[in-house]
N, C-alpha and C positions, 0 to 999 in steps of 0.2 A: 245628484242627490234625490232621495225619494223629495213627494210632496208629503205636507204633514198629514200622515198615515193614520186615521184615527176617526173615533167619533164619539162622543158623550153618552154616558150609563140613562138609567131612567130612574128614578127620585120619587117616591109616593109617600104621602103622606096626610092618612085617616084620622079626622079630631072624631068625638063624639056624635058633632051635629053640625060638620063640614068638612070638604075636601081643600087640600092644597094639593096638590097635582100637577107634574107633566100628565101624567097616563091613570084617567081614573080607572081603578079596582073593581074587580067585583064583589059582591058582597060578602063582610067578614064575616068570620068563621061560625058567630052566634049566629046572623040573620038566616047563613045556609042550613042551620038546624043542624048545629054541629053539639057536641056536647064535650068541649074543652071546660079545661078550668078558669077560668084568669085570675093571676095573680100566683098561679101553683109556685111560681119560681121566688114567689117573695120579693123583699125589697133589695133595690142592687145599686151598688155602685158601678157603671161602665167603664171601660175602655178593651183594647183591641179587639178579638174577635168572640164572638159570644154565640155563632150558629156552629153547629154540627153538618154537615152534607155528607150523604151516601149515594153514593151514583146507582141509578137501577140498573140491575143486569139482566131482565130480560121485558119483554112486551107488556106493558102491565091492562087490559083490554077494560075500556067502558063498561060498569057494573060490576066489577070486580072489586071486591075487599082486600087481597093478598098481591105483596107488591115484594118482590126475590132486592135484597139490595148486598152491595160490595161494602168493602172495607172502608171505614170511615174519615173524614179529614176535616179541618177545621178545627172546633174546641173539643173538648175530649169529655162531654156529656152524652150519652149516650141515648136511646128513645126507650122513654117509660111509657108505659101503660096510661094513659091518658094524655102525652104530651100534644100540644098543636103542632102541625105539620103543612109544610108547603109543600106541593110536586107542583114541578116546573119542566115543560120542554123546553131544553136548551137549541138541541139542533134537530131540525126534520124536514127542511127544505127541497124540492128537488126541483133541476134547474136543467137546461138545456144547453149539451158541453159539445155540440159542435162546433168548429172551426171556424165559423163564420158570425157576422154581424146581430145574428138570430142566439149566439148566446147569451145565457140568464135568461132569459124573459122567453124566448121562441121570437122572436118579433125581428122580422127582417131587419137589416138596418142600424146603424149605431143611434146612439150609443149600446154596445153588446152587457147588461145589466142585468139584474133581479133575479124573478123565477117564476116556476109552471106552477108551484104547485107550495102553498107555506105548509100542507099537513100541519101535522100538528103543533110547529113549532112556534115556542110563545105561549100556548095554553097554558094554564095552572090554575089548581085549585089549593084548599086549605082543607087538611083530612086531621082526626082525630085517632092516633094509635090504639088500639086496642091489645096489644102485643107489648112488650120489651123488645129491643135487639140491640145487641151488643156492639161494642165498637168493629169487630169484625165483620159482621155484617151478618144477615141472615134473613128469612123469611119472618116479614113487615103484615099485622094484618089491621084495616081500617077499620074502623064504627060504622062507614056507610058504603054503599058502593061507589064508585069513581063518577065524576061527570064525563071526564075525557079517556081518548086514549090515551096510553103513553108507550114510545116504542124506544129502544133500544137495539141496536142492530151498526155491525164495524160496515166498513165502507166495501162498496163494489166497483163494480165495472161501469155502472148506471148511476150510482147514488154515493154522495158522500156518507162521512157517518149518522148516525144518527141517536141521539141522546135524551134521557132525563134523568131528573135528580130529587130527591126526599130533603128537605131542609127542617131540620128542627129547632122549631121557632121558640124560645123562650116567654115566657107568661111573666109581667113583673104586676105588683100591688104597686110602686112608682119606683123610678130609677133616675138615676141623676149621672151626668157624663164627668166622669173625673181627668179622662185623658182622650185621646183618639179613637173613635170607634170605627172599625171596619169589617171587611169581609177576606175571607182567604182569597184569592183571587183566582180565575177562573182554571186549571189545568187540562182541559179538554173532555171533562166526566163530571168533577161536581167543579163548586166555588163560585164567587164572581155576582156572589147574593148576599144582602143582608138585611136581615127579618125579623122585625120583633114586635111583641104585642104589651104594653103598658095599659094597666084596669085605670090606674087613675092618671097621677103626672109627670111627664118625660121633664126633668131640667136640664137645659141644652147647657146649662152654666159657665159660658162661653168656651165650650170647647168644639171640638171639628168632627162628623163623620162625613166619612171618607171611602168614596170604593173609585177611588182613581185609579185609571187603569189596568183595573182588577177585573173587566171584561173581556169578548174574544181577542185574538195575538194576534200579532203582526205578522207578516213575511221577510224574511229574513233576510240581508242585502249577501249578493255571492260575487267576490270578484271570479269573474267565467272569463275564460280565452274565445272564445267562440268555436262555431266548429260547423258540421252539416247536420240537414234533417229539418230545417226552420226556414221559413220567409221573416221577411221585415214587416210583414203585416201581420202575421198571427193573433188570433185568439185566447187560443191551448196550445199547451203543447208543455212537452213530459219534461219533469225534475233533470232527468239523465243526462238530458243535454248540456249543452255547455253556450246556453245564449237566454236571453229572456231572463225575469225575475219573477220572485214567489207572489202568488197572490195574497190577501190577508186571512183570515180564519173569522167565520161568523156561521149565519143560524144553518148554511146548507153543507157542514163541513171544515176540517182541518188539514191546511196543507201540508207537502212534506218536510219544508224546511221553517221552523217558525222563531218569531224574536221573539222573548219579551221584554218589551221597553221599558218596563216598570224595574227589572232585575238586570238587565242587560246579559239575559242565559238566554240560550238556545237548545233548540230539540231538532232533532232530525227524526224522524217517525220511519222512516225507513223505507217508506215507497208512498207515492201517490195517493192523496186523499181525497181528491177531485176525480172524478169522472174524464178521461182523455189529458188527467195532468195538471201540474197546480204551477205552471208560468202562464205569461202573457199575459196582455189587457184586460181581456174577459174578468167582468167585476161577477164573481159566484151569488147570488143575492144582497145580504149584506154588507160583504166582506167587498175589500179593494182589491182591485186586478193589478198585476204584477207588470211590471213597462216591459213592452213588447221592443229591441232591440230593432232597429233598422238596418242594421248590416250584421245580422247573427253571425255571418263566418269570423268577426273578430269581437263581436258583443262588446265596441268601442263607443256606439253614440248614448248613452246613458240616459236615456229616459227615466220617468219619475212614477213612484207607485201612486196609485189610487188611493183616495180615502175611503174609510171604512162608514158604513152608514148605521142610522139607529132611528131617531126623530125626525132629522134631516137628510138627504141624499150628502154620499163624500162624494169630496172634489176630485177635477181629471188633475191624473197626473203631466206632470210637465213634458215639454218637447224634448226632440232630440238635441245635443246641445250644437253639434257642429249643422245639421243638415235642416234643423227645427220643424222636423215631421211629428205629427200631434199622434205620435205611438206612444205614450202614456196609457198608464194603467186608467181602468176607466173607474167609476166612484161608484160606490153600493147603492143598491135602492135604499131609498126610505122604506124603513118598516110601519107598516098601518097604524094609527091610532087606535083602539077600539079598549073596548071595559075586559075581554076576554082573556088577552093578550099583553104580554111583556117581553123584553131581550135587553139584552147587553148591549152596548155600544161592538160595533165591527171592526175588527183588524185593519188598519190599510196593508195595502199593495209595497210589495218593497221595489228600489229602483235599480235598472241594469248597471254593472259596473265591470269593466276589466281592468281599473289601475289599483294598485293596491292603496290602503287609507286608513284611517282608523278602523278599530274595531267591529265590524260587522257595518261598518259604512253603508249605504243606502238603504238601510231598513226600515220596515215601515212604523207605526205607531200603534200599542194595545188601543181597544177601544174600555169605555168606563163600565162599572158593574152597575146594579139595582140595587136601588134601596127600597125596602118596604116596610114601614111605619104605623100601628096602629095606635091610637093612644087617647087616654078622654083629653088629656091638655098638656098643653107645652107651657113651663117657666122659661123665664131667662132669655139670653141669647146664644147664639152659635152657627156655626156653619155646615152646612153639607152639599158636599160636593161628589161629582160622580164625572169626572172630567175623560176624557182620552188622553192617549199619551203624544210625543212628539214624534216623529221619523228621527234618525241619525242620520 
């Protein structure tokens, strides 16, 4: 069985004239000398999803006011000419995908983890529309120019994919939670966020926001016969085969075969999103590395996926079960604290398997989405959570 494949979202939340926080923010969108409205959205009653996300489709370059975005998903509000606006790097990691102990990080040696290089992933700022654009999507133009970069670009030989995303953040004069509030959760382009700006007071009125497992995906569990082309110690090494298991999906990249725990659907992307292949232990930075088989010719000892990281580093996956060799997926890096930066909780690692079993048996666990909260004050009680999911 995988281990539990997973890692917790990040939760912020801006009063007037204090923070509660895992990850404090940088400054909101009035201090940045943005010229939002607040309260344009009026007074609301919540529940389910209440952001808009359009995935960018191409490089959007530091000082630039003009951001090209895709067809829209989430709630079906559209960007008006004034709206506040989040851009967020989802993925832009890049990592070192050799064979050896020196994957993730470069760093000879296990545990084979992290990355070279976070680019830009995690940056975001809050930008004010100056344009409309329709739920199709279209050319996005801002009020100011960009702080960051923001890149967009599908995967290579070198680099996994690389992504951001426009979120349109609703303005409330106060709002009060009627039923469950969430985020669409993450599909590999946009989702997997949830953003809102309250002028006066959020009443949490005991109900729950929620972006559980609505962060990066799991790897998916594959009952494999085994076969050749692999060792029992592997790193990497490619989908096609027929040994090893998928790694999880997070900030450096989406593998090719993914769970999601939250729905219990899968995707097959259709080849390789990793750099040298998205099996084995090799934890991709956040994301959990997939159990590295010890006798790939029959991919019978069943090793366990990785956990996926976010705050804290995910856990190793489990041993072999008959020979108890510590080929377990290995666990993501922790992602940095800093005021700059945010992410999703990381996919775990799914675990090898050649007997047949339930449903998608040894797969790994989504990781949780972001919350982001601004508001002058909170009534009430309630809860919010931003959990990971479980492996199968």
């Amino acid at each position: 069985m995988a281990r539990l494949g997973h890692r917790g979202g990040t939760f912020v939340l801006l009063l007037a004239a204090a923070v509660i926080a895992l990850l404090i923010p940088a400054a909101p969108a009035e201090a940045a000398g943005l010229c939002a409205t607040p309260g344009r959205d009026g007074s609301a009653s919540l529940t389910g999803i209440v952001n808009t996300y359009y995935p960018g489709l191409a490089t959007a370059i530091a000082g630039s006011t003009t951001i090209t975005l895709g067809p829209a998903t989430g709630a079906s509000t559209p960007i008006a000419i004034g709206d506040l606006l989040l851009v967020v790097q989802m993925q832009d990691a890049a990592i070192n995908s050799t064979n050896t102990g020196a994957y993730g990080d470069a760093v000879a040696g296990d545990p084979a983890t992290g990355w070279t290089a976070l680019n830009s992933s995690g940056l975001y700022e809050y930008a004010v529309a100056s344009s409309a654009v329709p739920l199709i999507g279209g050319a996005l133009t801002v009020s100011a120019g960009l702080v960051n970069t923001y890149t967009s670009a599908p995967s290579t030989l070198t680099q996994g994919q690389r992504d951001f995303q426009v979120v349109r953040v609703p303005q409330y004069v106060a709002a009060t939670l009627t039923g469950t509030l969430t985020a669409a959760a993450f599909n590999g382009s946009t989702g997997g966020v949830l953003a809102l700006d309250v002028n006066g007071a959020l009443n949490l009125n005991g109900a729950t926001v929620s972006v559980n497992q609505e962060g990066f995906r799991a790897g998916l569990g594959r009952q494999l016969a085994g076969g050749a082309g692999g060792t029992g110690t592997d790193y990497v090494n490619l989908s096609a085969n027929a040994f090893h298991a998928q790694k999880g999906e997070g900030i450096a990249g989406t593998q090719q075969y993914i769970y999601d725990s939250r729905t219990g659907t899968t995707v097959n992307n259709g080849a390789d999103g990793y750099p040298n292949g998205s099996t084995a232990r090799g934890a991709p930075a956040t994301a959990g590395g997939g159990g590295t088989d010890p006798h790939p010719s029959a991919n019978d000892q069943n090793t366990g996926g990785g956990g996926g990281a976010n705050g804290g580093g995910g856990g190793m996956g489990g041993n072999s079960w008959n020979t108890n060799l510590g080929m377990g997926g290995f666990g993501g890096t922790a992602f940095p604290a800093t005021a700059a930066r945010v992410t999703a909780g990381a996919g775990g690692g799914a675990g090898t398997r050649n007997n047949a079993g339930a449903a998608n048996a040894s797969s790994g666990g989504n990781g949780g989405g972001i919350v982001m909260i601004r508001t002058g004050s909170v009534t009430g009680t309630g809860t919010i959570t931003a959990d990971g999911g479980i492996g199968v």
